[in-house]
C-alpha positions in Angstrom: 134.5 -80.8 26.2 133.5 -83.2 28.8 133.6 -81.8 32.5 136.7 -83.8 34.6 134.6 -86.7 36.0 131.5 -86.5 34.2 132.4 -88.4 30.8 130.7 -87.4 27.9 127.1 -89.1 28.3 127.1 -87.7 31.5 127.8 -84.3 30.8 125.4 -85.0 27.6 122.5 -85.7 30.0 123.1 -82.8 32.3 123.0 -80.8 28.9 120.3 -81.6 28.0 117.8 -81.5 30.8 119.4 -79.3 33.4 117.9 -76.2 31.8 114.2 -77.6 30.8 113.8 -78.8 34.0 114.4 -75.4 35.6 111.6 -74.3 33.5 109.2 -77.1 34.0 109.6 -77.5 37.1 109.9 -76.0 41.1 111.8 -77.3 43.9 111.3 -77.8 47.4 114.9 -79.4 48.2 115.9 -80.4 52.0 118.5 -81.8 54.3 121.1 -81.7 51.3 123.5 -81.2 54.5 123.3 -84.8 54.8 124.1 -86.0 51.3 128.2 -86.7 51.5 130.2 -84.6 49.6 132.9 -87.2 48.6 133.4 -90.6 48.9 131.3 -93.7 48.5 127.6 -94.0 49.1 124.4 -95.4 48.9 121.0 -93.0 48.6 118.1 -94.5 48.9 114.3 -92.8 48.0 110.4 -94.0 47.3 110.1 -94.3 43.7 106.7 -92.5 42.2 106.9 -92.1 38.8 108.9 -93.0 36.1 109.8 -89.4 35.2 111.7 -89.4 39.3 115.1 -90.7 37.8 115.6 -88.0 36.2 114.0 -85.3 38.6 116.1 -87.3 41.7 119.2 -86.8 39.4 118.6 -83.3 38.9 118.6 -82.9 43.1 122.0 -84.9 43.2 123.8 -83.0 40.6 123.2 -79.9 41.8 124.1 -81.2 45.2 127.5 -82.2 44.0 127.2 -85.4 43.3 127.3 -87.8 40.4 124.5 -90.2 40.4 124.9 -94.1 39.3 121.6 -95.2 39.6 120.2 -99.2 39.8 117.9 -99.3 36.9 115.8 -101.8 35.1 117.9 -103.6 31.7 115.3 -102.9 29.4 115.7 -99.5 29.5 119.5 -99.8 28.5 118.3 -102.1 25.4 116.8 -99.3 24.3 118.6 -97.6 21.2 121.0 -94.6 21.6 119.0 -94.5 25.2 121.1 -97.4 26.2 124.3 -96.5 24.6 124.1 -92.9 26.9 123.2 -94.9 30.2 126.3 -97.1 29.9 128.6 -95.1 28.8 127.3 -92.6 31.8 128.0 -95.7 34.3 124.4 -96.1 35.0 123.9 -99.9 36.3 121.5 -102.0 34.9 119.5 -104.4 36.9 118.8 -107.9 35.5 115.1 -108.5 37.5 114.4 -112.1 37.6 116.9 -113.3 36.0 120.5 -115.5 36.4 122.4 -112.3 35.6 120.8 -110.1 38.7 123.7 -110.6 41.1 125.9 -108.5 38.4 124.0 -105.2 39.7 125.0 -106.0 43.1 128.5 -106.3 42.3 128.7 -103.5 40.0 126.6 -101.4 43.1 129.4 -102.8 45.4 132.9 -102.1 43.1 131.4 -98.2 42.3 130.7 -97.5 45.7 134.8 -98.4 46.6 135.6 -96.6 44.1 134.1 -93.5 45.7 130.9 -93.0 43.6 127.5 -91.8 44.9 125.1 -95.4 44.0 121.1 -95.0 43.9 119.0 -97.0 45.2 115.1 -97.8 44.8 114.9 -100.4 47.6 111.0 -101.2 46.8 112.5 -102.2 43.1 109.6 -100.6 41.1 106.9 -98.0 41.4 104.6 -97.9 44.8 101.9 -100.4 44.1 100.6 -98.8 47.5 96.9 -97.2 47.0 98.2 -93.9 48.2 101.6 -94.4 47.1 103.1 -94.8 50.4 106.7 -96.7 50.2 105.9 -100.3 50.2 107.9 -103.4 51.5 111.6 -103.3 50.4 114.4 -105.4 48.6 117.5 -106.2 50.4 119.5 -105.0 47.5 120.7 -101.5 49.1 121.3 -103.2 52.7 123.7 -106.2 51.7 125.4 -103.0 49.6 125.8 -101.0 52.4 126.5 -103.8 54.7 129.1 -105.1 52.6 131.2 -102.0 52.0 130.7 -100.3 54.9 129.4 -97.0 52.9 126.7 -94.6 54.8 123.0 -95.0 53.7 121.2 -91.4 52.6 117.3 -92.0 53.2 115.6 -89.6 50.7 112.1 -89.1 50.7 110.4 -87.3 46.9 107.0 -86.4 46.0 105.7 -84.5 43.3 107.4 -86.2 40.0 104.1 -88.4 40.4 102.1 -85.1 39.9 103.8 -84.3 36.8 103.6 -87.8 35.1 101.6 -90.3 37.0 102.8 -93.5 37.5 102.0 -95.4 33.7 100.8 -92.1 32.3 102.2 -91.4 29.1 101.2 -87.5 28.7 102.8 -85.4 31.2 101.0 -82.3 33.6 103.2 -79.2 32.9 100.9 -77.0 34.0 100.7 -75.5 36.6 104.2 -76.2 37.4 105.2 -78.8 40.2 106.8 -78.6 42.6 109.6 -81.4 42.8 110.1 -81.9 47.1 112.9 -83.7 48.1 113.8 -84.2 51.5 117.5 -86.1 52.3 117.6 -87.6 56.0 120.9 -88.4 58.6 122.7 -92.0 57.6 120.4 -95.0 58.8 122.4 -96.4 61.9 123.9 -99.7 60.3 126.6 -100.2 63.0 125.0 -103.0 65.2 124.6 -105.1 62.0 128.3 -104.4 60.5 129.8 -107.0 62.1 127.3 -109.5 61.8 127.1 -112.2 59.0 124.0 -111.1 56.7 121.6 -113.5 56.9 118.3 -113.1 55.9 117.3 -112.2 59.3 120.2 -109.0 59.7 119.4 -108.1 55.6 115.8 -107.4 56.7 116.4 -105.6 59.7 118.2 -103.6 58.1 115.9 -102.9 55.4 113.2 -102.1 57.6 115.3 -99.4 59.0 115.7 -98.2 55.5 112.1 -97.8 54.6 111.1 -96.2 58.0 113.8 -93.4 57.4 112.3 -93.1 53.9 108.7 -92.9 54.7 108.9 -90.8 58.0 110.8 -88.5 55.2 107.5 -88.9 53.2 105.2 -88.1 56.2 106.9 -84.7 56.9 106.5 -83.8 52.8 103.3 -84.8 52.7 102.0 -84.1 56.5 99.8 -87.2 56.9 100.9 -90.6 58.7 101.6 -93.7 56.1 99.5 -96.8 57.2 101.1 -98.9 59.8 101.8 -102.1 57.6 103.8 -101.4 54.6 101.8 -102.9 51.0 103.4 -106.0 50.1 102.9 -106.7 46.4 103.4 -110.5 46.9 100.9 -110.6 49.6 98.0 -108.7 47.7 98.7 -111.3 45.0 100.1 -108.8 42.4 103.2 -109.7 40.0 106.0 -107.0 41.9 107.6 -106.0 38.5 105.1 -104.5 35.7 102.4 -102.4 34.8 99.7 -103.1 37.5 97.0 -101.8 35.7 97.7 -104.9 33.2 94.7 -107.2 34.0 97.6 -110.3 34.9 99.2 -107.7 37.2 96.1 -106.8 39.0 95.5 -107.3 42.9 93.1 -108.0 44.8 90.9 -105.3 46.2 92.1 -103.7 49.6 94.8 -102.9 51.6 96.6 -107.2 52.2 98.6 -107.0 55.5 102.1 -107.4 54.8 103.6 -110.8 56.1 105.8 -108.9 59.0 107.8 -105.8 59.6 110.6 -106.0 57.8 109.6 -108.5 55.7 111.1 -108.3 51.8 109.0 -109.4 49.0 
């Protein structure tokens, strides 16, 4: 029978994967203090591989919560896959396209109702060249400025040791260690009032990606470079496979546009 509030796929999923990732995997979990035990909310993290949905889940179900993540349509076309992810009230993200404002308000109606909404802000795996958080979408700032909810900065690293990002053979051994670190709410409350404009939507997305990368700096004890990579700027197509020889970019670290910028 379905745990109260789970729903079927959900409790499915958790089924499933809860007890092979306690095998396959360590975990260096932090700060879950700061991860709101009830009501609506936005989390935000760096996104590092495409094995972290499932390793990020793992760290908010066993910290209470129930996790709708934003994620890309085409993985919800997939057979049975898809089936699972709706019926588990995952939210599907129409890139490029005249349906992507429906994520938004989907993002906005489940976090009134009380539900727990993730958020990749940079909208696709770090492009950077040491995989430091890159420049962000506005997508989780006009959600939080909109409802009101707290924003949960969340810093990961290690899912990207275990499956790299494109790699389609996963590193089990040795096992890795999954670190997570979850910071204090990014102070929203002098932009609340205001009307979002692209100005007040990148301000507060800047504050965003710093919470989410000084996060990253204390995991991984080094400093991230001091402009964020900018996909647009180094001429590379921000959705895709990089490594494709049309998504390629041009060698070297290309200086962002501006702080706070959004590509």
């Amino acid at each position: 029978m379905a745990s109260p509030g789970r729903g079927w796929a959900m409790t499915l999923m958790i089924a499933l994967l809860h007890r092979p990732l306690m095998l396959i995997t360590a975990r260096d979990w932090r700060g879950t203090e700061n991860l709101p035990a009830a009501g609506g909310c936005v989390v935000v993290t760096n996104h590092v591989s495409e094995v972290d949905p499932v390793t990020f889940g793992h760290f908010i179900i066993d910290n209470g919560r129930l996790p709708r993540f934003l994620g890309k349509a085409e993985v919800f076309k997939v057979p049975v896959l898809g089936q699972i992810l709706t019926s588990a009230k995952q939210i599907p993200v129409y890139r490029k396209t005249a349906d992507a404002a429906q994520a938004f308000r989907a993002a906005v109606a489940a976090v009134e109702a009380g539900e727990c909404v993730i958020v990749y802000p940079e909208g696709t795996l770090s492009r950077d060249p040491e995989m430091w958080p890159m420049t962000g979408k506005t997508g989780a700032a006009r959600i939080a400025l909109t409802t009101g909810c707290p924003v949960i900065p969340c810093a990961q690293w290690g899912p990207n040791e275990l499956l790299p990002p494109y790699a389609r053979k996963p590193a089990l051994l040795p096992r890795k260690v999954m670190r997570v670190r979850a910071g204090a709410p990014v102070d929203l409350s002098d932009l609340q009032e205001k009307r979002l404009t692209p100005a007040v939507l990148r301000e507060a997305t800047e504050r965003i990606m710093a919470a989410i990368t000084a996060l990253l700096e204390d995991i991984r004890g080094g400093h991230a470079p001091s402009s964020r990579f900018d996909s647009k700027a180094a001429g590379m197509a921000d959705i895709g496979n990089p490594n494709n020889v049309r998504n390629k970019h041009i060698p070297g670290r290309t200086k962002p546009p501006g702080v706070g910028e959004s590509a």
